[in-house]
Structures are given as structure tokens and as C-alpha cells.
LOLUMBA-892184 format. One line per field, with one value per residue (C-alpha): residue number from 1; z, y, x. Coordinates in nm, 2 decimals, always signed. Example, Ala and Ser with C-alpha at 12.3 -4.5 7.8 and 13.67 -1.06 7.14 Angstrom:
REM LOLUMBA-892184
n <- 1 2
w <- +0.78 +0.71
v <- -0.45 -0.11
u <- +1.23 +1.37
***
This chain:
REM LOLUMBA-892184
n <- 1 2 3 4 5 6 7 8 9 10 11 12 13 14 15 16 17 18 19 20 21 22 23 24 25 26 27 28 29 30 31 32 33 34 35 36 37 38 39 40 41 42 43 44 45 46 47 48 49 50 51 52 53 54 55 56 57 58 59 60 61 62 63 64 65 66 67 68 69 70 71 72 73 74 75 76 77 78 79 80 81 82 83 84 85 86 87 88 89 90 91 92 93 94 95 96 97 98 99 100 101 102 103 104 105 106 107 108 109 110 111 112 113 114 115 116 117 118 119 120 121 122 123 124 125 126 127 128 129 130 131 132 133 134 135 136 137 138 139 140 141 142 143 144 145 146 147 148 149 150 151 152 153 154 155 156 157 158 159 160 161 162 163 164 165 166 167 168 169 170 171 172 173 174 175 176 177 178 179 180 181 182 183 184 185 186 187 188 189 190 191 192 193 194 195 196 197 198 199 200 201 202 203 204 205 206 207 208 209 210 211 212 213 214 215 216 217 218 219 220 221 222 223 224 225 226 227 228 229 230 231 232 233 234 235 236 237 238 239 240 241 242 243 244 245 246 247 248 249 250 251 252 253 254 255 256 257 258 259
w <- +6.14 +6.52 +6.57 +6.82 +6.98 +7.08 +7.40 +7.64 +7.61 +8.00 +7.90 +7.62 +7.81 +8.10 +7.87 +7.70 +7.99 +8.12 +7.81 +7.88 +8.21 +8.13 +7.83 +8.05 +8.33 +8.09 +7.93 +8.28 +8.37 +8.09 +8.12 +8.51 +8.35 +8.08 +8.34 +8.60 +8.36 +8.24 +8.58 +8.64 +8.29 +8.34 +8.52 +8.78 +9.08 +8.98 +8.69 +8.89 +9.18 +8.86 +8.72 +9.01 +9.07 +8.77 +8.85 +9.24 +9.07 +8.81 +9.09 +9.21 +8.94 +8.88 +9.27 +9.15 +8.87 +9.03 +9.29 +9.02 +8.81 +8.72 +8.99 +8.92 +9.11 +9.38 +9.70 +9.89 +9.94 +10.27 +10.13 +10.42 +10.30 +9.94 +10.02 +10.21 +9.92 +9.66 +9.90 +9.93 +9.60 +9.51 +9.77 +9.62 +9.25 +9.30 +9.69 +9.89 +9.57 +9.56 +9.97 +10.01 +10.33 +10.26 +10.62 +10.62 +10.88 +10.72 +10.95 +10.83 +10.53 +10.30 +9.93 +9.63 +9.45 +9.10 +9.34 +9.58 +9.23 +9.12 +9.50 +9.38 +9.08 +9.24 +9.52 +9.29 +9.06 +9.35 +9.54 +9.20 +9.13 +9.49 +9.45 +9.16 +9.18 +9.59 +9.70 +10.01 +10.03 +10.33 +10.50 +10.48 +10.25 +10.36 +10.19 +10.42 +10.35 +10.52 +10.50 +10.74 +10.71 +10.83 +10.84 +10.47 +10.31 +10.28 +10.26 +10.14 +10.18 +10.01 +10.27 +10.21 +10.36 +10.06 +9.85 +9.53 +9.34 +9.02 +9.11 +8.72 +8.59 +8.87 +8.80 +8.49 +8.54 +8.81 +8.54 +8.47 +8.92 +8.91 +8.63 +8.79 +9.13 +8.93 +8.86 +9.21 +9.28 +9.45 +9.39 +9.45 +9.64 +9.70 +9.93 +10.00 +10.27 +10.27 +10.38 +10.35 +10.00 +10.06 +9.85 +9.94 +9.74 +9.87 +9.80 +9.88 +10.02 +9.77 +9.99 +10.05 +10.14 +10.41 +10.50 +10.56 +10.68 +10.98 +11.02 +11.09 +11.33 +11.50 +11.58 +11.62 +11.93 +12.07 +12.07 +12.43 +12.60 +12.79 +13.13 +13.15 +13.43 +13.55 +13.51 +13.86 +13.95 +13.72 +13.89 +14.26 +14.09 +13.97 +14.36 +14.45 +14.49 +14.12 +14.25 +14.46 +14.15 +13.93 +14.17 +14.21 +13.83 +13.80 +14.07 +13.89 +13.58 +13.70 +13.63 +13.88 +13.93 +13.92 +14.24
v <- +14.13 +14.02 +13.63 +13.54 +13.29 +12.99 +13.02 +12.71 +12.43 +12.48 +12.84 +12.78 +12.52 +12.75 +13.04 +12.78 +12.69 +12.99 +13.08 +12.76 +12.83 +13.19 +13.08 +12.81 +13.04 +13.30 +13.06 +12.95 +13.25 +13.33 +13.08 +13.15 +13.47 +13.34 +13.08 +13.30 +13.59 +13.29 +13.22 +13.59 +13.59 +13.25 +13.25 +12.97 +12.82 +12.49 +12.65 +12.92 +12.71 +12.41 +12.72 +12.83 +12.51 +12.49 +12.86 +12.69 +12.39 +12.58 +12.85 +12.51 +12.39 +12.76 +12.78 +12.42 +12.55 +12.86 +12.69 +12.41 +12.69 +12.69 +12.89 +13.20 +13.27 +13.07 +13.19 +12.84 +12.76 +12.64 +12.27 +12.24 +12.53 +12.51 +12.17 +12.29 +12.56 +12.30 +12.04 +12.33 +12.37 +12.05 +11.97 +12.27 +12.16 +11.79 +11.62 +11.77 +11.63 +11.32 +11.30 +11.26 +11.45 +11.55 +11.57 +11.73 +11.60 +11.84 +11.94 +12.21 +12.14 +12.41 +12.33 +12.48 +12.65 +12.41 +12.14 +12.19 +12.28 +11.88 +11.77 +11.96 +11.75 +11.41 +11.49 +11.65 +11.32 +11.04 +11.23 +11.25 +10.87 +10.81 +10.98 +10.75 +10.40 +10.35 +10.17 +10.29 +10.11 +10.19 +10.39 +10.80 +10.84 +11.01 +11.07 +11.22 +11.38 +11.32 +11.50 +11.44 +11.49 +11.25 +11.38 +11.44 +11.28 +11.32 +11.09 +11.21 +10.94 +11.00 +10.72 +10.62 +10.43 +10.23 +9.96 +9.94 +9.60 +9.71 +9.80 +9.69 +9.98 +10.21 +10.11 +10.20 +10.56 +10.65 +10.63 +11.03 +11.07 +10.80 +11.01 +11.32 +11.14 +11.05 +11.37 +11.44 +11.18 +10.98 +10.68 +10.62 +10.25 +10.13 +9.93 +9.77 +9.59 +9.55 +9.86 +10.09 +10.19 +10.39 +10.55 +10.64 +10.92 +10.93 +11.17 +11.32 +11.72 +11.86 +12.06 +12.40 +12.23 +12.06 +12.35 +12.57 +12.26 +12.25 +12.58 +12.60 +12.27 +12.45 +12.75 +12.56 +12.37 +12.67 +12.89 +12.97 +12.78 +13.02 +12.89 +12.83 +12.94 +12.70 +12.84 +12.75 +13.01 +13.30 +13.28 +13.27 +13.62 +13.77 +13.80 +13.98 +14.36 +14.49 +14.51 +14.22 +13.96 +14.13 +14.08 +13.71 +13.63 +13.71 +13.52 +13.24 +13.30 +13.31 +12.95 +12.71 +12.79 +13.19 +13.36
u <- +12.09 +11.96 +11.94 +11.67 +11.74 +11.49 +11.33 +11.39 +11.18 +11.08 +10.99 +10.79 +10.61 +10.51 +10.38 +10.12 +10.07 +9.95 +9.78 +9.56 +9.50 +9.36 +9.15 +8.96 +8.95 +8.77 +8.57 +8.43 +8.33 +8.17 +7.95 +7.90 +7.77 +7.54 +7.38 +7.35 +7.15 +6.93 +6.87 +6.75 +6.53 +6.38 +6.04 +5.95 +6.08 +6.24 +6.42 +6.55 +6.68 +6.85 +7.02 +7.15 +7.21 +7.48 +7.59 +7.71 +7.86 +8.07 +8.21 +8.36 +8.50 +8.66 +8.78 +8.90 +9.10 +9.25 +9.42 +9.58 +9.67 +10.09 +10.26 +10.47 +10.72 +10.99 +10.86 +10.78 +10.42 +10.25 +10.11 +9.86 +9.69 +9.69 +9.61 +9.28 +9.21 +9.19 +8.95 +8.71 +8.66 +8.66 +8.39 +8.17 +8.22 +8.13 +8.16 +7.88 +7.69 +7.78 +7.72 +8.11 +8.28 +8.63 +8.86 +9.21 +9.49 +9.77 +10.13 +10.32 +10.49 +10.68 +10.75 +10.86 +10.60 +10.60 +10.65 +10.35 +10.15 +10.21 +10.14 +9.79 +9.74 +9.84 +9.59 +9.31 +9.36 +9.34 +9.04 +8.87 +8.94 +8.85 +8.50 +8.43 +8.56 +8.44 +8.20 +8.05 +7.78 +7.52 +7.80 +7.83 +8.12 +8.42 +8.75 +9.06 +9.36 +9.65 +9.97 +10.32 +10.61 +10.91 +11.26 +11.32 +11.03 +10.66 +10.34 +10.07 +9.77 +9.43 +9.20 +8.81 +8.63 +8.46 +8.60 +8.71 +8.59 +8.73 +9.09 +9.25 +9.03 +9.13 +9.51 +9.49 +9.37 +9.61 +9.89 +9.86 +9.93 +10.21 +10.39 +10.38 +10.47 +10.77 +10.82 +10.85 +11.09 +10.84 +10.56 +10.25 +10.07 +9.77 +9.63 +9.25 +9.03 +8.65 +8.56 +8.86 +9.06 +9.43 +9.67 +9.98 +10.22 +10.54 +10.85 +11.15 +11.24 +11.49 +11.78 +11.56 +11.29 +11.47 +11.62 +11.31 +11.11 +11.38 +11.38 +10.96 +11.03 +11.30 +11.07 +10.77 +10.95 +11.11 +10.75 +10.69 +10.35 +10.12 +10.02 +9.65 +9.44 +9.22 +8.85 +8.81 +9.07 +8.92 +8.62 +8.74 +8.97 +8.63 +8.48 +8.79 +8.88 +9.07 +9.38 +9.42 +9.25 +9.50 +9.78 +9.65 +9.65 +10.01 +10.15 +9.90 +10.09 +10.47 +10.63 +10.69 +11.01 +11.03 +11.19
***
């Protein structure tokens, strides 16, 4: 008789997981279905434009959910972009309702798939809190993104410009981001003035990280800069015969130094 042995923990964990993941990703769009075929059978304007209203606001929440969906694979992700990816949809399920910009200030940063997918959830969590705890007041609300990388660790800093009277109640419901920043090896700080609110997750590279992180710095530094042609210069080259503003533009373009 065959034994099976148990699956790993880990394993099982990432297979319900996924299981979740695709049952709420069906379940949205069915629903983006059903709205959007009211929305077709209903008759009058303002009905018409609330359902399509609702049909907008759940494509958000599903762009929302794809991108914090588990990762498969170990191919290392490009942060700055997923982090993007997730803003957008997170501005079209809920920001650009509650008149809140979202800005990005992201370097290049490569992470481990699982681990970029819990920099997701950390940054999804403190926007989120963000949007509902400040106060902005008269002011235009704006909530940035910032994310830099220093030698072997990152910061990633979630920055509004509101304030946040009731900081024991937003303390408490940071506790789910602090965990996973744990996770991560890193932690998570706040900090508040009058018209500003900051948090701060901080964490280590893990050994590949560092390594491909290097290796993007290293190339980035050796890329070779174009020299730029003053506009002045293109336009004294356009009066000119073919050949000799063609001639002209590469001596323009030879370096300083070239025999």
C-alpha cells in the first residue's frame, strides 16, 4: 500500500491561497457582468450612468486584486512597476472618488516575487488607512509613494498631506502591515505634523536581491549618455545643403575629446 505523504504546510497554504484568489476573482466578475447587463436593460439616464458607475468602481477593485494576487514563480519582480500597477487600480476603485491624487517617486528596485507581493500588501494597507484616517481639510488631498533604495535596504514611505487626529485608532489598524513588515524583516514608523502624516516601512535585501540590485546599478552607471544638440544648432543644419548639415551633425556629435 502507497503512503502519501503530507504536503508542506507552505504548500498547502499557497494552494488555498490560490483557490481564494480565483474564487473572488470570479465572483467579481460575475458581478461586473450582472451590473453591467442591468445597466443595459435599465431605462433612464441617471440609472444608467449609477450603474455604470458601480461597473467602473468594481474594474478597480478587480485591477486591485489581480495585482495582490500570490505570485507563482521565482523570477524577480520590478517593485516600481508593480508598485505603479497596484496605485492605478487603486486610484480607479476608490481615490479619484474620494478626490485624493496618488504620486509615485519609485527607483529601480528588484525583489523576490513573494517578497515584492507583501511590499504590495503593506503599501495597499497604509494607502488605504491613509485615504481614511487624514484630515485634509481645505487642501486637495494627495498621498505619494516613495520608494529608494540605500545600499542593502529599502524605505518605502506612504506621505499625505493631512493630519491624523486619531492616531490610537489608526495604530491599532496598522497591526495586520507591521506583521507582514515583520515578515519582511523590516518595521514600520510613523510620524505627524499639522498638515503632513508619514509612514515609513523599512527592510532589508536578502543576498539575490543585492546581488541583482548591484548588478542594475552597475549597468545603469555604465549606459552610455547621447550628446544633445542644441536646438539652436538643428536649425542653423536645416538651412544647409544635405550633405554638408549631415557632415555638420556628426562633427556636433563626436566627444570633446575624439581625434
Amino acid at each position: 500500500m502507497t503512503v502519501l505523504s503530507p504536503a508542506p504546510s507552505g504548500f498547502q497554504e499557497g494552494v488555498l491561497l490560490r483557490e481564494l484568489n480565483r474564487r473572488v476573482t470570479n465572483g467579481v466578475a460575475f458581478a461586473i457582468d450582472l451590473v453591467s447587463a442591468a445597466a443595459i436593460r435599465v431605462d433612464g439616464t441617471e440609472a444608467k450612468s449609477a450603474l455604470s458607475d458601480v461597473v467602473e468602481l468594481l474594474h478597480g477593485y478587480a485591477d486591485v486584486h489581480r495585482v495582490l494576487a500570490m505570485p507563482a514563480g521565482d523570477t524577480l519582480t520590478h517593485a516600481a512597476t508593480y508598485i505603479r500597477k497596484l496605485g492605478c487600480g487603486m486610484r480607479r476603485a476608490l481615490l479619484d472618488r474620494m478626490n485624493i491624487q496618488l504620486a509615485f517617486a519609485t527607483g529601480s528596485l528588484a525583489l523576490e516575487p513573494e517578497r515584492c507581493w507583501h511590499l504590495g500588501l503593506i503599501v495597499h494597507e497604509l494607502v488605504m488607512h491613509a485615504a481614511r484616517h487624514a484630515c485634509f481639510d481645505a487642501r486637495a488631498g494627495q498621498i505619494t509613494i516613495k520608494l529608494t533604495r540605500t545600499g542593502a535596504l529599502v524605505n518605502c514611505v506612504i506621505l499625505d498631506n493631512g493630519s491624523r487626529p486619531a492616531r490610537e485608532a489608526s495604530d491599532r489598524e496598522l497591526r495586520i502591515a507591521r506583521d507582514i513588515a515583520r515578515a519582511l524583516g523590516g518595521r514600520i514608523e510613523q510620524g505627524f505634523g499639522t498638515e503632513f502624516t508619514s509612514i515609513v516601512l523599512s527592510f532589508p535585501l536578502t543576498e539575490r536581491e543585492r546581488g541583482a540590485n548591484w548588478s542594475i546599478a552597475t549597468r545603469q552607471m555604465r549606459a552610455p549618455r547621447r550628446t544633445r544638440v542644441p536646438a539652436s544648432n538643428v536649425a542653423a543644419l536645416g538651412s544647409r545643403r544635405p550633405a554638408d548639415a549631415l557632415g555638420r551633425l556628426l562633427t556636433l556629435s563626436l566627444p570633446v575629446n575624439a581625434p
